[in-house]
C-alpha positions, 0 to 999 in steps of 0.5 A, spaced: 792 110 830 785 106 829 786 107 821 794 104 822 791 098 826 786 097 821 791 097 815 795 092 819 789 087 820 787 088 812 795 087 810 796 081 814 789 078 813 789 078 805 796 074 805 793 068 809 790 066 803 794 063 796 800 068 799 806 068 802 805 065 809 803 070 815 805 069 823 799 064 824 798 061 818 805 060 817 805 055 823 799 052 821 801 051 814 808 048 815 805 041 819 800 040 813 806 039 808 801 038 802 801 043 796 800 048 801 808 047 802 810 051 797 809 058 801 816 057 804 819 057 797 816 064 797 818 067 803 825 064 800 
């Protein structure tokens, strides 16, 4: 169970960077607008 919890923060802390938006930085990134916005295109 601490190996999958592990392997989940790992998943959803690589994406936060230049990825598709995750859960928090989602949120954080859609009210900045600048070229930071092209994440939703990712997600489709």
């Amino acid at each position: 169970i601490v190996l999958l919890a592990m392997l989940l923060v790992q998943i959803q802390a690589i994406p936060q960077g230049p990825s598709y938006l995750p859960p928090s930085g989602g949120a954080a990134a859609r009210p900045g607008g600048g070229g930071n916005g092209h994440p939703d295109d990712w997600a489709g």
